[in-house]
C-alpha positions in Angstrom: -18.0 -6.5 8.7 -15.6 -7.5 10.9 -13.9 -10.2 9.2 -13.5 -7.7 6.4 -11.9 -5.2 8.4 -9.4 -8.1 9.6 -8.8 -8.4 6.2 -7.7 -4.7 5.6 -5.5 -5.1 8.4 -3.7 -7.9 7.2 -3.6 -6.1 3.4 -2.0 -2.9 4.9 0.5 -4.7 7.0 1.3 -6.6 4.1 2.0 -3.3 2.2 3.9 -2.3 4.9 6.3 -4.7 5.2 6.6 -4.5 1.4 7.5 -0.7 1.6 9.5 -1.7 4.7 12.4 -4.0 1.9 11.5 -1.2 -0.5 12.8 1.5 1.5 16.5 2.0 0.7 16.5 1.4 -2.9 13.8 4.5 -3.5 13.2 7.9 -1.8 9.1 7.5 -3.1 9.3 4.0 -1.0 10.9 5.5 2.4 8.5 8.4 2.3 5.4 6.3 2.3 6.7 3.4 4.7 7.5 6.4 6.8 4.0 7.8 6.8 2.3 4.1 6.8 4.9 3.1 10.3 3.4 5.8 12.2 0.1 5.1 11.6 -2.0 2.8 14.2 -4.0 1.0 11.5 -7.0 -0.5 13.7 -7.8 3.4 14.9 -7.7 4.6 11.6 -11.6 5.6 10.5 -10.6 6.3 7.2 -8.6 3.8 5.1 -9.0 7.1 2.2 -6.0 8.0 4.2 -4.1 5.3 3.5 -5.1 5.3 -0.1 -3.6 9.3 -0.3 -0.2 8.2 1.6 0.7 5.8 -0.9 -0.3 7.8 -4.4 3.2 8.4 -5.2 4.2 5.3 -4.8 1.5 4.0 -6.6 2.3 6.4 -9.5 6.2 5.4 -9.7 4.8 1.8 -9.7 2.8 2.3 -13.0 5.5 4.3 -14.3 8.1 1.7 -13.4 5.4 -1.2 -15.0 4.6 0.9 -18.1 8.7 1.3 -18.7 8.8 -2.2 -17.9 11.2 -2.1 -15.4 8.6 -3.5 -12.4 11.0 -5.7 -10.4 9.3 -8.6 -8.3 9.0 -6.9 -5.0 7.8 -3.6 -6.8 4.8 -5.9 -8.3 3.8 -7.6 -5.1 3.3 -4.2 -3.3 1.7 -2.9 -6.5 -0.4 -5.4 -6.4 -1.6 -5.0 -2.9 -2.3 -1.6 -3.4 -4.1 -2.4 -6.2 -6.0 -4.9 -3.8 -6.4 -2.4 -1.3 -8.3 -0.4 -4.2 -10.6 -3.2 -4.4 -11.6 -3.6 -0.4 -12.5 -0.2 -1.1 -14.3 0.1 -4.0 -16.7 -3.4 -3.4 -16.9 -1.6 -0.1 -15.9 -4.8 1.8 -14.8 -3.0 5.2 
């Protein structure tokens, strides 16, 4: 359990600091690095919550990926929310 948990905490700082060179070129990026930077991640009991604070930018993602305009860094934090989806869903924390 607890290696899993250090494993979460190494995916949401990961998305953090992916938000974090996101942030100035979109609005949907600063909100959610914003929301994500004032959150102590190890006190968190619900990572749910992190799941709702990065919906929109998950939804620009797919909209950016379906338009196929997904630049590099836009694809590595999709795709660490989309891991982040997966700790969740096999239940691995």
């Amino acid at each position: 359990m607890m290696k899993n948990k250090e494993m979460l905490l190494q995916l949401l700082n990961k998305i953090e600091a992916n938000l974090a060179k996101l942030a100035n070129e979109n609005a949907v990026f600063s909100v959610a690095y914003t929301k994500l930077h004032k959150v102590e991640f190890n006190e968190v009991e619900s990572y749910q919550s992190f799941k709702d604070m990065l919906t929109d930018c998950y939804k620009y993602l797919i909209d950016q990926e379906n338009n196929g305009k997904l630049t590099l860094n836009e694809r590595v934090l999709l795709n660490n929310i989309d891991r982040l989806d997966d700790l969740m869903v096999e239940g691995k924390m």
